[in-house]
Structures are given as C-alpha cells and as structure tokens.
C-alpha positions, -999 to +999 in steps of 0.1 A: +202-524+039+213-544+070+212-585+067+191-599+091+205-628+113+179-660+109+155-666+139+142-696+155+109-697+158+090-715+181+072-747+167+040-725+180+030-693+165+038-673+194+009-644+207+018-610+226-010-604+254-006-566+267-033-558+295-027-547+333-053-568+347-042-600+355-075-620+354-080-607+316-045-620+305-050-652+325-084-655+304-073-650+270-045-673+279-068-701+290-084-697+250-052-700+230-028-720+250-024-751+233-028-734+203-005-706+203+029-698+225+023-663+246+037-638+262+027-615+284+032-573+291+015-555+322+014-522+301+022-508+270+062-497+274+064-537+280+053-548+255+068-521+233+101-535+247+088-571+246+083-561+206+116-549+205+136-579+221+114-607+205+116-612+170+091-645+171+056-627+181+036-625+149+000-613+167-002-585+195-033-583+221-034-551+237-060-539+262-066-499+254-063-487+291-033-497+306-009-480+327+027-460+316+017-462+281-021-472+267-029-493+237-035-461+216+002-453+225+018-486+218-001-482+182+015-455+173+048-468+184+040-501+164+031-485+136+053-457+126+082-480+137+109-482+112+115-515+117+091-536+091+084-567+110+070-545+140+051-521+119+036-545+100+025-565+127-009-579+133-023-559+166-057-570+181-073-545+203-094-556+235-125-538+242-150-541+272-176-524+250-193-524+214-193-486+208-183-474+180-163-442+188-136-464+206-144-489+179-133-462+155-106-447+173-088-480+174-087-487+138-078-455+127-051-458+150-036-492+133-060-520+147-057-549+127-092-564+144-110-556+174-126-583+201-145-577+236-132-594+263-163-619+261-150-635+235-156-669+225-129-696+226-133-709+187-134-675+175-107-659+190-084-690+180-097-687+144-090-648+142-056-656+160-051-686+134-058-661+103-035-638+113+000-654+126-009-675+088-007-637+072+023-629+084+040-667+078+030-660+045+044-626+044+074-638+050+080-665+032+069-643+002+095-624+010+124-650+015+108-665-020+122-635-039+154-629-017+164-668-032+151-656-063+171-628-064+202-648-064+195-675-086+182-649-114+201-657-138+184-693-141+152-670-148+144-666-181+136-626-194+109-642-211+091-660-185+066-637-185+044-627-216+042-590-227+013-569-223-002-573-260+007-611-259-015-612-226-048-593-241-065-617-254-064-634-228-077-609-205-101-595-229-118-629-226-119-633-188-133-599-190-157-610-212-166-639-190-166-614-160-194-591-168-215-621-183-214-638-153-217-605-130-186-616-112-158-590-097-131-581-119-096-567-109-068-553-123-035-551-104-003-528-118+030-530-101+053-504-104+089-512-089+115-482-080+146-482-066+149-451-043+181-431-030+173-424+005+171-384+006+166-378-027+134-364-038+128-375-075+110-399-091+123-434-083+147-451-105+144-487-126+158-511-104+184-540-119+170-563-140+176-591-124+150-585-094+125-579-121+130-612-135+128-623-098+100-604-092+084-610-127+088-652-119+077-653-082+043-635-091+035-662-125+044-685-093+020-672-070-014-667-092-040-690-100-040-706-136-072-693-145-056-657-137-030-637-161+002-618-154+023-599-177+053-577-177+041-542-187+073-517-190+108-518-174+096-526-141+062-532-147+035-557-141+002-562-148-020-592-132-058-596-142-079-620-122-117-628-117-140-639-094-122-623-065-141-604-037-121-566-033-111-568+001-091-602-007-077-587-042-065-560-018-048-581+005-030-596-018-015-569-037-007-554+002+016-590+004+027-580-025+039-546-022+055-551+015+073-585+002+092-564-024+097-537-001+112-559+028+129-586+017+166-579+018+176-572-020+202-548-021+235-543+003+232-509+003+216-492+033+212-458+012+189-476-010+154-484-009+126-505-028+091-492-037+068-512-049+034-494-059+003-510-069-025-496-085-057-515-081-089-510-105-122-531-104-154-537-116-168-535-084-156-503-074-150-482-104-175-498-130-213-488-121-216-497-159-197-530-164-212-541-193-194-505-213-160-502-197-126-516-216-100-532-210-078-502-219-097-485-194-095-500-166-060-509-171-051-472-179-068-468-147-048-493-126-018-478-142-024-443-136-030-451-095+002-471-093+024-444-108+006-418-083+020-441-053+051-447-071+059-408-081+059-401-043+079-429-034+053-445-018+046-486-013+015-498-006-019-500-027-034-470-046-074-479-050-097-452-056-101-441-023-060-436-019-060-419-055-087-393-044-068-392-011-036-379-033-057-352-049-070-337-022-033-338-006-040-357+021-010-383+013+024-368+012+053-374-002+070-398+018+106-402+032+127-427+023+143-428+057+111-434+078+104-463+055+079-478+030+042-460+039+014-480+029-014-460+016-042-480+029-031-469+065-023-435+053-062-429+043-071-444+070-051-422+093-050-389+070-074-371+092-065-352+126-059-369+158-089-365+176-086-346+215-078-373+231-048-384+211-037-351+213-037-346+249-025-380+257+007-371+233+013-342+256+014-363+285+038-386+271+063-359+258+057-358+225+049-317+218+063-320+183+041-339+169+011-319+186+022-288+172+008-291+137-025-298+151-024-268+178-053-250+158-073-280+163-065-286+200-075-251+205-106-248+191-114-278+211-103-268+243-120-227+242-149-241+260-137-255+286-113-223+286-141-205+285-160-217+315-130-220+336-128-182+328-166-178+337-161-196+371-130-177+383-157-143+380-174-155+401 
C-alpha cells in the first residue's frame, strides 16, 4: 500500500459544482460562497478530471444532464474508483424535478443526497455543512489509528475488557432498553488481513493494529456505551438509545477508517473490516423475549458473512438476505474494499437507460452481462420498426 504525501487543505471546505449551464453554477455559487471554497466543471469528464487532480474537494454537485459525460456517468466513475477518497466521496445530485424515477435512479446509482435547483440558501449550506464534516471526520478517524498503529506498543492488550467481563454490563443496558422502548444495537467487527488475489478466508492481522484498533474505538464511544474485544480480531460494541440510520453510519466510519488508513507497506495486502449490525428495531418485533446471546450471535453471524467474502462495509439484515439470495459477490481484493450498503443498493440491473448510455460511451463489457435484459427491452421497439418497414 502506497504512502500518501500530506495535502494542504484549504482553510474552507472546498465544493465541486459540475453543471453545463452557467446560470445554475453561478446560483449555487451565490449560496455557499463564503461558506465553502468551489470549483467548477462544465461536464462530467471535468470534473472526473477535476476529481482526479484535486485531492481537497470533500462534496461533489453534479447536474444529471450534462454534455461528454452525464452525472449518471461520472457516478459510476466516482464510485467504482479504486482510489478511496474519490469513491467515498460525498456526491449531491441536482434535479429540476421531484419525480421519483430520476429520484430513484440517482441513488441507486451512488447519490449521497439529492436537491432541486430551487433550493434554499440555509439548506443547502446545512446539507453541504453535514457532509464535508463526514468526510473531515472520516479522515481523521483514519489518521487516529495510523498514529495508533505506531505507537502500539504504549497500548495495553488489556485495554479493552473481554466479552464475558463486558456482559453484565450489556445485559443491563439491555434491560434498560426494552423497559424504556428505546433502540438497541449491537455492532461486531471482524478485522482480516487479505492477500490480494487470493481467494480464502482472510487472515488475523498483527496484533498490534488490534490493540490500535481495539483503543481507538473505547476512544470513540460514549461512556454510557460498551465495547469489548470478542476473539483474535474481534469486537463487539453495544449501545442504546441510538436511531438505526445513525448506528449505521457509524459503523460505515468505522469499517472504511480501517480499511483506508495506511497500515501496512505492502501493496499486495489489504484490510477488511466487516461489521455486522443487529437491532431491536430491526430484528426484534418481540423485544421484550429476545437475548443477549441472540442478538449478539446475530451481529456475529452477519459480520463473518461480509468478512468470509472479503468484503468491508456493514452487513444489516437487508445485506445478509442480500448474501443469500446471491446478489453480493465475492469481492476482489484488487478493485478495493466494497461496501455492502451500496452493493444492495445497486445489486439489481441497470435499468435501459444506463445500459444504452454505457454503449454510447464505450463500455460493451460491462453491458454484456445484462444483454438478456437489454433485449427483452428493446423487442418492441424492434418489433414496430419491423412492422413499419412492411409497410
């Protein structure tokens, strides 16, 4: 794994507008300026280059018709990049409409968040604000363990309480949980260390980035929450009163922080970090009957399905019946870490459009496993071009 060289950043979080029209770009401008450093892209291969050359963007806005290349196109680009701090990146879309289809098509293409181009002032900034935080965060998670990493021998194996020294602990807030009819989640991390090319089950990385590992997450929780080492590589963090979609987002920091931050030399070898992710919420219709063991057997079981198939990224229910039905695979090491959530969200088939706009730009490969599809979707107009040429 290549060191990166450090980057200035500006003293502003710095934006990535990508729109053709001129007045649009001037517009969103005119609401974050002050706020944010920008840049601007007249079309998508700009600001794919733009991406490339500029290290300091942390938010993209791109408009979904553009010339050369449209925002579905630069999506894709963005996020089956193998560079992490480009696929990983916040994008925006810009709609002129509410409907849902385009709507839909943009987040199963990677759209972090979607805005019309009426947009208010205070909300874009406060979307903008949320986001370029994110992926500050992100990446001081991630330079947090690096330093961690090299100072681990100053951390303690026993920093971090075992499983059973944890329980009652847990058991209580639990407890406390279900009387109070408040969310309950249990997060387990499985860490791998992966040889790039090789297909079996990830092996137990050194000890001393567990340790790392181990001490930046009893760093990073709440007091009221509980973390405990669980196996080799293996952790187990129990918190309550948490809404899902934010216990999700922070095992997702989780996961890519391990996965990205610069912790071995080689460039043959990769980290995985899985996590599986078990509520009350979601998998509890009875809260008042379920275990502990339960739902951490649960947690456990989801995290070694990611971590099996050398994946990183969360494994909630959804992803786990995702993996049944085979709509996951395996992943390879050498496109990078791929992160579940976005894997279910993208498992199904490109719709037509997609397809034929991948034909326009070159890229017959990747059409070709969906050729059955495209066909079926094309015989009617087949069909009445036939009809018409009787006549």
């Amino acid at each position: 794994m290549t060191t990166q060289t450090s980057i200035e950043l500006p003293a502003k979080p710095r934006v990535l507008i990508a729109d053709d029209s001129r007045i649009v770009r001037a517009t969103l401008i005119k609401h974050i300026e002050g706020m944010f450093d920008f840049r601007e892209a007249l079309d998508g291969e700009e600001a794919w280059e733009t991406l490339l050359l500029d290290p300091s963007i942390r938010v993209v806005i791109t408009d979904l018709t553009m010339p050369k290349l449209d925002g579905y196109g630069l999506l894709h680009r963005i996020r089956s990049s193998r560079i992490s701090r480009i696929r990983d990146i916040p994008v925006v879309v810009v709609s002129g409409s509410d409907e849902h289809e385009e709507r839909d098509r943009a987040k199963a293409a990677g759209a972090t968040d979607l805005i019309t181009k009426g947009i208010g002032t205070a909300q874009l900034l406060s979307r903008l604000d949320i986001l370029s935080k994110l992926v500050t965060t992100q990446h001081e998670f991630e330079r947090s363990l690096e330093a961690l990493v090299e100072n681990a021998e100053d951390i303690s194996p026993e920093s971090l309480p075992s499983a059973d020294a944890a329980r009652a602990g847990v058991e209580t807030l639990l407890a406390n949980s279900v009387k109070s009819r408040k969310n309950f989640v249990v997060l387990h991390v499985c860490i791998g260390l992966k040889h790039i090319g090789v297909d079996d089950v990830a092996a137990a990385p050194p000890q001393n980035v567990v340790r790392a590992i181990g001490d930046l997450l009893r760093r990073t929780v709440r007091q009221s929450d509980h973390v405990a080492r669980s196996g080799e590589a293996e952790f187990i963090l129990a918190t309550g009163s948490i809404n899902f979609d934010s216990a999700r987002c922070f095992a997702q920091r989780i996961c890519r922080a391990i996965a990205s931050a610069q912790l071995v030399k080689s460039d043959r070898m990769a980290f995985i970090a899985s996590c599986g992710l078990a509520s009350l919420s979601d998998d509890c219709p009875e809260p008042a009957t379920v275990s502990l063991q339960a739902i951490q057997g649960l947690a456990r079981r989801r995290a070694m399905l990611g971590l099996t198939r050398a994946i990183t990224g969360i494994v909630g229910k959804e992803e786990e019946m995702a993996f049944l039905r085979g709509d996951i695979p395996v992943s390879d090491a050498r496109e990078g870490a791929v992160d579940p959530l976005g894997a279910s969200e993208k498992s199904g088939s490109p719709d037509l459009a997609t397809l034929l706009q991948w034909i326009k730009e070159g890229r017959q490969d990747e059409v070709l496993p969906h050729i059955g599809k495209l066909s079926a979707e094309l015989q009617p107009l087949v069909d009445l071009l036939l009809k018409q040429n009787k006549r």
